[in-house]
TITOR-473599 format. One record per atom (N, C-alpha, C, CB): x, y, z. Coordinates in steps of 0.05 Angstrom, whole numbers, plus 5000, padded with zeros to 4 digits. Atoms other than C-alpha are relative to their C-alpha. Glycine has a CB too. Example, Ala and Ser with C-alpha at 12.3 -4.5 7.8 and 13.67 -1.06 7.14 Angstrom:
REM TITOR-473599
501849765000;524649105156;501850245000;498050015025;498449764999;527349795143;498550225014;500950094971;
REM end
This chain:
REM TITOR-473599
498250184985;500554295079;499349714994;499850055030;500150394997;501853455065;501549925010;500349804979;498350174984;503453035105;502349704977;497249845025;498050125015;509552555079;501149895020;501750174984;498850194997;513352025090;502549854983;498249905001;497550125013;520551885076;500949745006;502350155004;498450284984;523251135083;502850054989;498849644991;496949955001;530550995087;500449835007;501550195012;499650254991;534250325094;502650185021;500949724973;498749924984;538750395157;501249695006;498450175019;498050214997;544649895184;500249935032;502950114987;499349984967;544049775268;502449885011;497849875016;497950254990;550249575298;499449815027;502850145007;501850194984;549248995355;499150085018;500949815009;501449914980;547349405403;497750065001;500850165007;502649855003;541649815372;498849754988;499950314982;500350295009;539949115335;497949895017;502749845004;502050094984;538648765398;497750125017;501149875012;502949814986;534149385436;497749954979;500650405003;502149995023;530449345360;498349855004;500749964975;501550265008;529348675356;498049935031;502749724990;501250044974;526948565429;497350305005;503050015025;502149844999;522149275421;498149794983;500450324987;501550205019;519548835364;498149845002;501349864992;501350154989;518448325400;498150035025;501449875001;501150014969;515448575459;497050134986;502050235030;500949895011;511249005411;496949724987;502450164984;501350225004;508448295384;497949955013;501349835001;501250134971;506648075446;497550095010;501850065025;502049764987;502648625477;498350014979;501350325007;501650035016;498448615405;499249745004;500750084978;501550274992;497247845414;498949995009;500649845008;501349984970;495247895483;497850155000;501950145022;502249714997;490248465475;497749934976;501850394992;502350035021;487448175409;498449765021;501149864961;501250234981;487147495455;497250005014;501849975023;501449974978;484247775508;497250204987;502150155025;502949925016;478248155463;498949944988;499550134990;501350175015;477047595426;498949845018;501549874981;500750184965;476147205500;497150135002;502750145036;502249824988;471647745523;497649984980;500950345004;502550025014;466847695469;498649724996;500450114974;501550244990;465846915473;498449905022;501249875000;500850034969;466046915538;497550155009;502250115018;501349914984;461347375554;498150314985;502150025024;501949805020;459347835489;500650285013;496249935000;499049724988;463048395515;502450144978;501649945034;497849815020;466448925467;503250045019;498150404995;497549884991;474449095495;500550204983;502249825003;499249815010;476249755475;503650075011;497850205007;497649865006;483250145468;500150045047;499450384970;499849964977;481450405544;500349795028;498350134999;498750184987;482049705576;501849844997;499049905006;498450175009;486249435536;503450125010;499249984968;498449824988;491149955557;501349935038;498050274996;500250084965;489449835633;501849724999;496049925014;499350275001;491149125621;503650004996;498249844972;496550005006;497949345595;501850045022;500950234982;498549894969;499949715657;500149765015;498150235020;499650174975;498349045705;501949654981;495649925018;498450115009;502048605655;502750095004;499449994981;496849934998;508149045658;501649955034;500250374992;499350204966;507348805743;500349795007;498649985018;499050274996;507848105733;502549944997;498849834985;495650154996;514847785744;500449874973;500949635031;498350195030;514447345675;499550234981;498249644984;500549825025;513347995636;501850285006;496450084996;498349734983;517948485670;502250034982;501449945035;498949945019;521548455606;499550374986;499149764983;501249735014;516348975578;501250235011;496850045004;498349684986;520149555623;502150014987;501050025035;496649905009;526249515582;500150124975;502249764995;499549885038;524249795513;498150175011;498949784964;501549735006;520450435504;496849855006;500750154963;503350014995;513050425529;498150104970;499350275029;501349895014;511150805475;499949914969;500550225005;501450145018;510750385419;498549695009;502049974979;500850214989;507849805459;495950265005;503049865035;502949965003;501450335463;499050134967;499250235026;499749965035;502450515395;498949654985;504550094989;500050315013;501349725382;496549995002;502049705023;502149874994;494949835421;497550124984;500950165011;501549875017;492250315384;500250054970;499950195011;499950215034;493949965310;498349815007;503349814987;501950224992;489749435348;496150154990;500749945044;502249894990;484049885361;498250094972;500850255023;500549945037;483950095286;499249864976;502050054988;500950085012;484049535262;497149835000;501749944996;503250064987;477349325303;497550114981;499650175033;502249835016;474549975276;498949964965;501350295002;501150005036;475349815204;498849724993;502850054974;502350224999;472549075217;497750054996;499749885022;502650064998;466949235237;498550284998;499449855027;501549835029;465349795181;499649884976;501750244989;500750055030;466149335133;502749984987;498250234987;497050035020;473449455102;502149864999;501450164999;497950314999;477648895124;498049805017;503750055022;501750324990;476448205155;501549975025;500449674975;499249964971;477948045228;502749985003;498849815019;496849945003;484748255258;501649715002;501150225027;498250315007;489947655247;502550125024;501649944954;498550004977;495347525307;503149934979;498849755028;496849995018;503247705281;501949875007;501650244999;497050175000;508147315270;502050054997;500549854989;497349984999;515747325283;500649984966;501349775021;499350015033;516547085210;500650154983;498649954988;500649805019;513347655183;501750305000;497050045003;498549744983;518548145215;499450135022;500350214987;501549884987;515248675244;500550295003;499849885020;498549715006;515549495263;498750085027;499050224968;502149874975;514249945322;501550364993;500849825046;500149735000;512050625326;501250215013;498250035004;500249854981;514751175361;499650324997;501949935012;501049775009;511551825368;502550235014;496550045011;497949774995;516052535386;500649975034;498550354991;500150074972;515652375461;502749765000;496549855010;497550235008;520351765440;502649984982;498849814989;498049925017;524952005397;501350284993;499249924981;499049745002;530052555388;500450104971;502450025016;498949885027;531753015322;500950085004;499350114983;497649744987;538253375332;502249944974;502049925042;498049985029;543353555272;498849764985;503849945006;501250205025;539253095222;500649815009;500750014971;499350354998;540352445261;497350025019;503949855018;502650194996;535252035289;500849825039;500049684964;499550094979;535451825369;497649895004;501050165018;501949984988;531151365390;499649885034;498649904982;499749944976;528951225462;501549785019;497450075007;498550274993;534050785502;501549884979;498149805009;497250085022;539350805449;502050235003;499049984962;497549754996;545651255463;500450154976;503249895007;498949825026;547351275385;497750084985;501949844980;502449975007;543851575340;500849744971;499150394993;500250255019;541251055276;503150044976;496350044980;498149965025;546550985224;497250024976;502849684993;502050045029;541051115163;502550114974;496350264999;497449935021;544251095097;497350204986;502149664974;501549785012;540351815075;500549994965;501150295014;500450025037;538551724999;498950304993;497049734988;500949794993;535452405013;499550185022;498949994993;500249874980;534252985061;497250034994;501950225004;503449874997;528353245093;500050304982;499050095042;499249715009;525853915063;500350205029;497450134977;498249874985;528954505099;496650075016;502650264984;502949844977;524054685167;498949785010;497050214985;501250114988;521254045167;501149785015;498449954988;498350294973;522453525243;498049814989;499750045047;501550145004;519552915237;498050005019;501049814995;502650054979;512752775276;499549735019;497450004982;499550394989;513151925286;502149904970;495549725000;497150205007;518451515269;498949695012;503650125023;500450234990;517150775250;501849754986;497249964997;498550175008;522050255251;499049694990;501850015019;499750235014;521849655203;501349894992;499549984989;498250285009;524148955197;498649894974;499949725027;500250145011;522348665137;500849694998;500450124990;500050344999;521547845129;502850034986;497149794981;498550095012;527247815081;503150165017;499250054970;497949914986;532048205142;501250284999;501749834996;499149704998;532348875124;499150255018;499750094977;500749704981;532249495170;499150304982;503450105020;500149745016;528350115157;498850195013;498849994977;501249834982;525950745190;498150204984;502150145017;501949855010;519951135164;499650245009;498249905002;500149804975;519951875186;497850184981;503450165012;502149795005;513052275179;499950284998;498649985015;499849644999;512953025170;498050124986;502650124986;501349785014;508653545148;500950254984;498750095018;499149895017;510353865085;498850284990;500149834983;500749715001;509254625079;500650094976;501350175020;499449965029;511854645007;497750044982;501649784991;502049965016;506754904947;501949774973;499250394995;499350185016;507854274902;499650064972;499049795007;501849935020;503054484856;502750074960;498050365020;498450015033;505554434771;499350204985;499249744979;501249885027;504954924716;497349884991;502049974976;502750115009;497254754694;500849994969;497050205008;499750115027;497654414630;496849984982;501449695005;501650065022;492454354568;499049644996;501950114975;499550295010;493653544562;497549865014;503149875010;500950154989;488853084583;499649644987;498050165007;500150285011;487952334580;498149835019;503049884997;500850174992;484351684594;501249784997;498150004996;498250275011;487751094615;498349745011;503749995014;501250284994;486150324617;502049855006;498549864978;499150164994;488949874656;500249764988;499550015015;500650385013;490549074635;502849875006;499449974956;498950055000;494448624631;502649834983;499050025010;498950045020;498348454570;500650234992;498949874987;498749664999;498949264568;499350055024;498850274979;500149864970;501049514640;497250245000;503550215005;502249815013;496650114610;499750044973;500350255007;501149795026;493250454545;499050165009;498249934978;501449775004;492051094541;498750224973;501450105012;500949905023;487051514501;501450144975;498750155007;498449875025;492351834454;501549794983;502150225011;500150325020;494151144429;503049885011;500150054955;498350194981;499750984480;500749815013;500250035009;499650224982;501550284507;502750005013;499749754986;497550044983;506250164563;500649735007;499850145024;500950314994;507249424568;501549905034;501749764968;500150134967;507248954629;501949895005;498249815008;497150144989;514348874658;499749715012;501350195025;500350264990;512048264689;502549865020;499649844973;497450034984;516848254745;499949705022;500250315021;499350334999;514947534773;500149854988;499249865009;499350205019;515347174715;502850064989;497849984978;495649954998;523747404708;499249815016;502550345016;498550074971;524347144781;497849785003;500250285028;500850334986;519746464783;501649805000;497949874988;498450234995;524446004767;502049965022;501149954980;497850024968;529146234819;497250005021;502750385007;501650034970;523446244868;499349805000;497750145007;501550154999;520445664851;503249775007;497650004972;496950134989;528345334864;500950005034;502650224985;499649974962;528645674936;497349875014;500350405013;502150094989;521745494955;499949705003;498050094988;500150334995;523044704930;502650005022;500649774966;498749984981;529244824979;499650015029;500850154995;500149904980;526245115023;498449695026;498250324993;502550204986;520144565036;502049725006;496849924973;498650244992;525943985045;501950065018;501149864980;498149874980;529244385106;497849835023;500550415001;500850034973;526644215181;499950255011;501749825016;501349634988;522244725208;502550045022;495550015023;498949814976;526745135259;502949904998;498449945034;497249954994;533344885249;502050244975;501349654999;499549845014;538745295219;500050094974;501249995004;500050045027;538945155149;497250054982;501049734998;502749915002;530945255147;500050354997;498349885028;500049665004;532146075168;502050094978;501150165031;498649885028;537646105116;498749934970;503249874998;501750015023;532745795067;497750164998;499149774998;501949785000;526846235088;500950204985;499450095025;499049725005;531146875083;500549994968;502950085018;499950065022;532646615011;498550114982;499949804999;502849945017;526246574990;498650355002;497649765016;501349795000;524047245023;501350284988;499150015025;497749845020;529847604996;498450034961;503849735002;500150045030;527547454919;496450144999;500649604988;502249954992;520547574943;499750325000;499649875025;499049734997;522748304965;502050194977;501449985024;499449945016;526348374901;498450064977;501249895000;502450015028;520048244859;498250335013;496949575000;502249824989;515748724908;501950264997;498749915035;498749785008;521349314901;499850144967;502849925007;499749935030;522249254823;497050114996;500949724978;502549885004;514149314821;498450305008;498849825010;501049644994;513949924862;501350214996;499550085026;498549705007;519450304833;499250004968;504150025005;500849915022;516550134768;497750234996;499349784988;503349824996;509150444788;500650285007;497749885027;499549774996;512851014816;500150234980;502049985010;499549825019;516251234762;498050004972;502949964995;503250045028;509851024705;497750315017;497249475006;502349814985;504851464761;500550275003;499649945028;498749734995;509752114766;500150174968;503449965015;500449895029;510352144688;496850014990;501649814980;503349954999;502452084682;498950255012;498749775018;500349754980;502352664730;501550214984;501349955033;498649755007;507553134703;499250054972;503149975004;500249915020;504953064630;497450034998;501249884983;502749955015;497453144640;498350165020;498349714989;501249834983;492753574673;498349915013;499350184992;502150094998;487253144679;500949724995;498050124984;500150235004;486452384684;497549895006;501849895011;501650275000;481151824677;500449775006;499349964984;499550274988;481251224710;497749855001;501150015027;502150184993;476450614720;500850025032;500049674984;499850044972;474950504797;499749754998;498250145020;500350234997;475849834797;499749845028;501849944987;500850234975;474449254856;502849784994;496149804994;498150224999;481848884852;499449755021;502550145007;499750284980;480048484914;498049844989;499450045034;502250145013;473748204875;501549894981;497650174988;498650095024;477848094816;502849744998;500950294990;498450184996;483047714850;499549725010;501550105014;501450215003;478047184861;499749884990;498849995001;500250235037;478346924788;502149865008;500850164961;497750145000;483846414807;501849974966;499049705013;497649985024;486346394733;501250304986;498849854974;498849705017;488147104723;500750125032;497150244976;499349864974;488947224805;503850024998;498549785032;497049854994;497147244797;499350174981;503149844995;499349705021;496447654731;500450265010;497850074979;501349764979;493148164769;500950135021;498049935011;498549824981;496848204821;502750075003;499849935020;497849855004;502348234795;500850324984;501349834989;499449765007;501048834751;498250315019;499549964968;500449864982;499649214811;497450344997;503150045003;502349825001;492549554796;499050205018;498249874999;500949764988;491049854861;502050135020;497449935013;498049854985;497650114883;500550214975;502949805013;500049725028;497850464811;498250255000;498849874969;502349764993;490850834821;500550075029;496549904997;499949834976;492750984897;501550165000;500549905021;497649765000;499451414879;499350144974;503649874999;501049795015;496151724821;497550245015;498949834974;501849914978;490551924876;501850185016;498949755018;498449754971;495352284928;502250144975;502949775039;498149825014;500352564870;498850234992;501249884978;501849725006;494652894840;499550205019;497349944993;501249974972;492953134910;503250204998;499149665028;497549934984;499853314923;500450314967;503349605006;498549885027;501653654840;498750244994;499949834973;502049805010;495254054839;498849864978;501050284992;501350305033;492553464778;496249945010;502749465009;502650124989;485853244780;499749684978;496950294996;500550135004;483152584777;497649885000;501149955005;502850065010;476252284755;500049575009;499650124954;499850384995;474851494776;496550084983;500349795049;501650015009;469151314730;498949755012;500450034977;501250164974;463850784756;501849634985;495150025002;499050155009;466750064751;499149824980;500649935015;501950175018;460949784709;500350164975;496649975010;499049855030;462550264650;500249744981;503550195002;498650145018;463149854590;502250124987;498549934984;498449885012;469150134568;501849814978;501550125020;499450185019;471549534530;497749904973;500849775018;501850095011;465549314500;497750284985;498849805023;500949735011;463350034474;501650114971;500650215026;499149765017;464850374410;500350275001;499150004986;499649804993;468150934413;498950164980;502250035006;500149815018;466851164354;496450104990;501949884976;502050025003;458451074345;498249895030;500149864976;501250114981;456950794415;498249785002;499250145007;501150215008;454650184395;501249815026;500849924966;499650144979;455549714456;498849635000;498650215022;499850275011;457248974437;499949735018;502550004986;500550214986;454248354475;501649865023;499649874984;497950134978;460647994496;502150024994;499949735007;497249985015;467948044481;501849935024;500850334984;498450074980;472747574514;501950095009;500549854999;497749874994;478647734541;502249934977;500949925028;498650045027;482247294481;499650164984;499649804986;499749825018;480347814435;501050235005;498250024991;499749694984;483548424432;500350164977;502850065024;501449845012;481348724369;497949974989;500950074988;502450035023;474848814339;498650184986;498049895009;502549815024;470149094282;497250095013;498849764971;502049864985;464549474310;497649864974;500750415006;502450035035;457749164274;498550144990;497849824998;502649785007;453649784274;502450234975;498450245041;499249825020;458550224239;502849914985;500350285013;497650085010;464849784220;502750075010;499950064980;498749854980;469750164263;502249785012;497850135023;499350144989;475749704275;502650125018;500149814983;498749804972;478749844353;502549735010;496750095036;498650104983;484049614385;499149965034;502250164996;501750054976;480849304451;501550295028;500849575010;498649794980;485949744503;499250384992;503949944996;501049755000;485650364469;497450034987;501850174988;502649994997;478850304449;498750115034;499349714991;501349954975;477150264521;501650285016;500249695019;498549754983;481950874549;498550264991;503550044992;500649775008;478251274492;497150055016;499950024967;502549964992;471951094520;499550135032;498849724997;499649784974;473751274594;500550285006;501849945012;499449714998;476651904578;496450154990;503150104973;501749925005;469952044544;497550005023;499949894978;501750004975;465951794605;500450175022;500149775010;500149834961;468752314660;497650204993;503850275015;501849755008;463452764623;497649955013;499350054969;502450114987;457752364649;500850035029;499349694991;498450134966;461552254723;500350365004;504449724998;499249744990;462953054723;497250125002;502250174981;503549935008;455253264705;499049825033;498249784957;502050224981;453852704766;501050105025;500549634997;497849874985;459352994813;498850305011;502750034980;501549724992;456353754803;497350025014;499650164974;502550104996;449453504816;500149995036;499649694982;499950104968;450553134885;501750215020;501649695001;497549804989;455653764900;497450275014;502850154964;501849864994;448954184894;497749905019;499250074979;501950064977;445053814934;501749925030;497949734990;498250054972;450753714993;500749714996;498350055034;499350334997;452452994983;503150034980;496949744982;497750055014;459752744968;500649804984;501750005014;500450235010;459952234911;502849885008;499250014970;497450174995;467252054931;501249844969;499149755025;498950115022;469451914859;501450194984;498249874984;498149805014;473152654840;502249915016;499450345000;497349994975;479952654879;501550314982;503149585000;498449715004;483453404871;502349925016;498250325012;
REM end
């Protein structure tokens, strides 16, 4: 069984609109307030707030007279807000993000609602304190058997509506097992190389669309914050913005599904993108050719296809290695991108040079994998 997640753009007419936009907002609120008030408590007085007062707090807010709004939209993504709060505390202070940040109207926004809040009846979508059900324009159906679990509606900055519906997938996904295997290298002047001597090059989907952005943005900055002509220049800008971020993820989609359906096995570097986006002269390159949304949907497809995948360690020299004698060469900038090997003469193409060398490294990483498997420890670098 996987769990899954269909999105779907949907159309509200003004009715369901304004309940949205006002859950939205109330949804805001109640996360402000609760980060507020647990960021308070710890100056004040070095006191942790957890999920369980923060909660409490909600209830005697919903009794004050200037907040008696909060009773008109669904309760239940207002504790759903809550406990996205509470999460994101937890992963603070493990280490994996940096302290929670307070949301802004700007940025749109979404609220949760779990099966308690929402109906499924003839394939439409009710949710709670709305008569109709959503207009969604269905690009696809669920598979047959499965209701959804939570349902989460999203505004996107650039004004679009969308509803996310969760389910648990009982389907055996799993592929014909194939013979094929490969190692690929990421970059950026080739989207990828892979070990069989394949380049895919780097669509480069904000450099099409800068000049128009860089047109709405000088637009934008000679508007007056908040009057009208400012939100029709925003929306401008975030519109083109949301055009660049679509093209990039239906490219990765369809590059990550063909990687999957033609090989049995893959190699990957585990790279550190958020380290890497620190270099200010190569931080857009980088992010624009979308490194760690590429290795995350090759991660769950495999997961999902029956595929397996290998992350090798990120210090590998895989560029700076001969593939062919293992001769491992001092320095090699990034301007170069072929060279002669000096120990045996061996001249590589820098990309697939390095894809051959990854594919050759899961051997070391699988030997390291079985090891720590026998002594009970999980290295966290296979993904099945």
């Amino acid at each position: 069984m996987v769990e899954k997640a269909y999105k779907f753009r949907f159309y509200p007419n003004p009715e369901q609109e304004n309940l949205l936009r006002r859950t939205l907002g109330c949804v805001r609120l109640i996360y402000n307030k609760a980060l507020a008030a647990r960021t308070q408590a710890w100056y004040d007085k070095q006191e942790r707030v957890g999920y369980k007062q923060t909660s409490a707090m909600l209830t005697n807010w919903k009794k004050q007279e200037d907040l008696g709004f909060l009773s008109e939209v669904s309760c239940v993504p207002l504790q759903q807000s809550l406990r996205h709060l509470q999460t994101a505390f937890t992963n603070f202070f493990s280490g994996r993000s940096k302290y929670p940040n307070f949301k802004k109207k700007r940025n749109g926004g979404s609220a949760e609602f779990t099966s308690s809040a929402f109906k499924w009846e003839d394939g439409q979508v009710y949710l709670a304190k709305c008569a109709e059900a959503l207009p969604i324009r269905w690009s696809r159906q669920l598979p047959s058997g499965c209701v959804p679990t939570t349902i989460t509606v999203n505004l996107d900055p650039s004004g679009r509506w969308s509803v996310s519906l969760r389910f648990n997938d009982t389907r055996d996904l799993s592929l014909k097992p194939l013979k094929k295997q490969v190692g690929v290298d990421v970059g950026i002047s080739s989207l990828i190389a892979t070990s069989d001597g394949t380049k895919v090059n780097n669509p480069k989907y904000f450099n099409k669309l800068y000049k128009k952005l860089r047109l709405a943005q000088k637009s934008l900055s000679r508007k007056t914050k908040g009057s009208n002509n400012y939100q029709k220049a925003r929306l401008k800008v975030a519109r083109i913005h949301a055009k660049i971020k679509d093209s990039r993820l239906d490219y990765s989609h369809k590059l990550t599904t063909q990687l999957i359906r033609e090989n049995q096995l893959i190699v990957v570097e585990d790279l550190a993108v958020k380290n890497m986006i620190k270099n200010h002269k190569l931080a857009k390159a980088i992010s624009d050719v979308n490194w760690g949304e590429l290795v995350r949907q090759l991660e769950y497809k495999a997961q999902w296809y029956g595929r397996e995948l290998i992350k090798i360690d990120r210090y590998f020299p895989s560029s700076k290695r001969c593939s062919d004698c293992g001769y491992v060469v001092d320095k090699l900038p990034l301007n170069i991108r072929e060279w002669d090997c000096p120990e045996c003469g061996s001249h590589h193409d820098r990309d697939i040079n390095a894809s051959i060398n990854i594919f050759c490294g899961r051997s070391s990483v699988s030997l390291w994998s079985a090891l720590l498997d026998l002594l009970g420890v999980n290295p966290g670098r296979r993904v099945h």
